[in-house]
N, C-alpha and C positions, 0 to 999 in steps of 0.2 A: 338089227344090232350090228355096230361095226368092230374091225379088231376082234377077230376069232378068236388069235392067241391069248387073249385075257381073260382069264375063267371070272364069270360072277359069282363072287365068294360070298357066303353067308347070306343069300338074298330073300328073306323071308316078304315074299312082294307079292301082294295078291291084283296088281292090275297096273301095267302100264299102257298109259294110251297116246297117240299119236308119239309113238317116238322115233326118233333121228339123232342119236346117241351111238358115238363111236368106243365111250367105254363105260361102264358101269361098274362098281365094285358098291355092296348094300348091302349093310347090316342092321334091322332091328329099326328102320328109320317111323318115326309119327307119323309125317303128313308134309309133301315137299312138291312145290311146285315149281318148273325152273322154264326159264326158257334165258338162255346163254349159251355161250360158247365152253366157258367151264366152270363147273360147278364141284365143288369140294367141304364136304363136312365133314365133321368128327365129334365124338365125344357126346352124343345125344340121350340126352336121360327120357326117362317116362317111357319107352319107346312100345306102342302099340299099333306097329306097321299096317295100314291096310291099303295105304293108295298112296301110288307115286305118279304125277303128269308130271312128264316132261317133254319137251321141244326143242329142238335146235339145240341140242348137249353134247358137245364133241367129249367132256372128258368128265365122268361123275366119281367122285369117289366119295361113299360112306361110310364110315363107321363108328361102331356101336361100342359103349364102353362094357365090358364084361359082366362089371357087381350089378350093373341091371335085369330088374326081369325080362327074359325074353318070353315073346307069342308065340303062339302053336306054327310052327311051319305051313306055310301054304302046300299044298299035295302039289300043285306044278305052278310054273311061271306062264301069265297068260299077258300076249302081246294084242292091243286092237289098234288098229289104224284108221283114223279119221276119214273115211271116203271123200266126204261131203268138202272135205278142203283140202286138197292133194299138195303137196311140197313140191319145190322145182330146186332140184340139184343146180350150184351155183358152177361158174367155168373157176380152172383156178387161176391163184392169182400169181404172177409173174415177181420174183425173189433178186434183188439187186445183189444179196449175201450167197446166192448159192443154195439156201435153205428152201427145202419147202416149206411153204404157206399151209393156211389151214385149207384142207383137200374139197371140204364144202362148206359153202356159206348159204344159208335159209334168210329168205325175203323177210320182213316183219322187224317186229320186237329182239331187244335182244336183253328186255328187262327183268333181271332175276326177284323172284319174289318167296321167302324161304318163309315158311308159318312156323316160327317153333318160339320160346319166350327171349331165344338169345337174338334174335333175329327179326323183329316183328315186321307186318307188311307194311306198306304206307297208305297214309290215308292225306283223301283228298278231300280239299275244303271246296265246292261248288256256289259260288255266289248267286242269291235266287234274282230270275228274272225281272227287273220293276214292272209295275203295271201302269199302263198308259192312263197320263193324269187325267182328273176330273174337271168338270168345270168350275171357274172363274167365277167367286162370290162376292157380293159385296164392296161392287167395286166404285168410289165414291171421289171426290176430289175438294183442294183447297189451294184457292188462291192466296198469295203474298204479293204485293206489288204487283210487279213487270212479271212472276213466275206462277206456274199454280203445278199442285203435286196431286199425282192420281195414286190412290191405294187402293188393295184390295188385300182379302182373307187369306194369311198362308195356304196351301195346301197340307194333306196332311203324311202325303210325302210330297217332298221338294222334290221340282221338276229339275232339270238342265240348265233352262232356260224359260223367257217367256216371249213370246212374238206380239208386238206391238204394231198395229194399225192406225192411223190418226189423220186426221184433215180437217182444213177448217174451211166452216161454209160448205162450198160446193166445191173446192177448191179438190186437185190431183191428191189418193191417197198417197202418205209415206209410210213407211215399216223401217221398225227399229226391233232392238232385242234388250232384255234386260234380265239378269239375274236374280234381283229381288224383287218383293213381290209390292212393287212401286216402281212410279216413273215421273218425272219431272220436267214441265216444259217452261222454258224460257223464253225472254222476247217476246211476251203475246201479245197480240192485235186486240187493241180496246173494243169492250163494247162487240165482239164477236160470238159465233160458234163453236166449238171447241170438241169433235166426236171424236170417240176412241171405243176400241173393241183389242180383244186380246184374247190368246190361245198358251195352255202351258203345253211343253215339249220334252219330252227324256228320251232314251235310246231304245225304248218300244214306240213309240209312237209319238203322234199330236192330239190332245184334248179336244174337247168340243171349242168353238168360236165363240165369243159371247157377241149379245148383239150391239148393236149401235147404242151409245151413251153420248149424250152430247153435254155439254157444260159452257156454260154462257161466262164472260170476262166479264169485269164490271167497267166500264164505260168512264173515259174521260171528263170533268168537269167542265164547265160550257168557259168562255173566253169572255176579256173584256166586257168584264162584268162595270158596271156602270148605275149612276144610282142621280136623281136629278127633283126638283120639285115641279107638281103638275102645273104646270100654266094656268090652268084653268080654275084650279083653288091652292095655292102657294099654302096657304097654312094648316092643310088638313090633309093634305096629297101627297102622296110621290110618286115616281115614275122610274121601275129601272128595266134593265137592260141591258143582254148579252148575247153572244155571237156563237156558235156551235153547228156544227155539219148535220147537215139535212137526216133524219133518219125517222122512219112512220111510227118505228118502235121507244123512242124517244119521248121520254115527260121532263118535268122540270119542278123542284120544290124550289117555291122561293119564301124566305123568311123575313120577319119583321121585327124588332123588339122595345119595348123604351126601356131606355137606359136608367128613368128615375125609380128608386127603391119604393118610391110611393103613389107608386102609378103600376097596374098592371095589366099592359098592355102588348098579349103576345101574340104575332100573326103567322096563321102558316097556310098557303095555296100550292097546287097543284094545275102547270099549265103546259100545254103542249107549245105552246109557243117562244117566241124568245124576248117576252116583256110582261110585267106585269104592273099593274098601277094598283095600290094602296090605298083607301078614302079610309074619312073619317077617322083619322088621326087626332091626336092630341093635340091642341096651338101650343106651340113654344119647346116642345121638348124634341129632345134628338131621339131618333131610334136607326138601333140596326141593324141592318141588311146583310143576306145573302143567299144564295143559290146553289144548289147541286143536280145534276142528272140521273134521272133513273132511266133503266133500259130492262123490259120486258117486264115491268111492272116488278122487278123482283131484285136487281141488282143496280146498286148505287154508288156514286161517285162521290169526292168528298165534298165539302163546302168550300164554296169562294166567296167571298177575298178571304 
């Protein structure tokens, strides 16, 4: 205790521990925890004194308003000191006014914390850790034109972000990022490979990878499309033809129709090649033609002409 000349007045105190308090003055107090430089109350109702911590309290004054009940006096004041964490007397501090400074300062906290209903303590809100996301469901895609869009199943918490892996063919991976739980590629190469894989990401970790998905473009329409009668039988024949880039995976529908409402007369082949000739045809009547490309048996390009 510091400050001899200051008698502890009224100090009905059954336990102070670790303390470093240069004055105390305690009356009749509930339950006070301080760690400041000073510390001052008054006026405490309820008062059923039985513990006071305090730390680093150069100046405490309490008091107890009279019409309350007081507790039995403690038979003596008992001082312990915290072995296991020793204080270190601070140097003092040098006064531009002439004044001295406070004569010691304690390392740490200097945050007072008083429990009584005038006074409550502060509470803290802790924000709970997320948990590192799950894997990548359902993840599926749709072309439009020139673009195709890849989606997949929200999570059921929302990650950070999502890491995108992608390449076409055999072609160098790229990595991209995206927020939502989709992504959109533009400019695609006809008639291609299209593989993507993705991880969700938040501020514990990275998800599992999912694995290679590949997604086929649908393939340009063949060219110079051309339509001509067979030489060979002019009135029951035709012969067409068109031009398109070499590919193994490559088929061709090409179609035939007559025109007249009373004639029904509709042809449809399947050829790897880039011609098809037509027999047995109708003499006299017109019919029409055209062709489209399929690619991997499964995606189709539109009709020409």
């Amino acid at each position: 205790m510091a400050d001899q000349d200051q008698p502890q007045e009224g100090a009905n105190v059954v336990n102070i521990q670790d303390a470093q308090i240069n004055e105390l003055h305690a009356a009749n107090v509930n339950r006070l925890h301080a760690q400041a430089d000073i510390v001052q109350v008054g006026d405490i109702q309820q008062a059923h004194a039985e513990f006071i911590h305090a730390e680093n309290v150069q100046n405490l004054h309490v008091h107890y308003d009279n019409d309350a009940l007081h507790p039995p006096a403690a038979p003596q004041l008992q001082v312990q000191a915290d072995e296991a964490s020793p204080r270190t007397m601070q140097e003092e501090m040098p006064s531009t006014s002439d004044e001295t400074t406070r004569a010691q300062r304690m390392k740490g906290s200097t945050d007072a914390k008083l429990a009584s209903d005038d006074f409550p303590c502060p509470v803290y809100e802790v924000a709970p850790i997320p948990s590192i996301p799950g894997e990548i469901q359902n993840l599926r895609s749709k072309q439009d034109g020139n673009s195709i869009l890849f989606e997949w199943d929200p999570l059921d918490i929302p990650p950070d972000k999502y890491k995108i892996q992608w390449r076409v063919g055999d072609e160098n991976i790229i990595e991209e990022y995206t927020k939502n739980p989709k992504f959109e590629k533009r400019y695609l190469k006809p008639a291609e490979f299209y593989s993507l894989r993705l991880m969700a990401i938040n501020s514990s970790g990275r998800g599992e990878m999912t694995d290679w998905e590949t997604f086929i473009t649908n393939p340009l329409p063949p060219r110079n499309f051309r339509v001509r009668p067979n030489e060979k039988n002019k009135t029951t024949s035709l012969i067409v033809t068109f031009d398109d880039d070499f590919h193994l995976l490559k088929k061709y529908r090409v179609e035939a129709s007559c025109r007249s409402p009373l004639i029904n007369d509709d042809r449809s082949e399947i050829t790897d090649k880039h011609f098809h000739i037509f027999n047995d045809l109708k003499p006299g009547q017109i019919y029409d033609t055209k062709v489209q490309t399929i690619f991997c048996d499964e995606k189709m390009s539109q009709f020409i002409p």
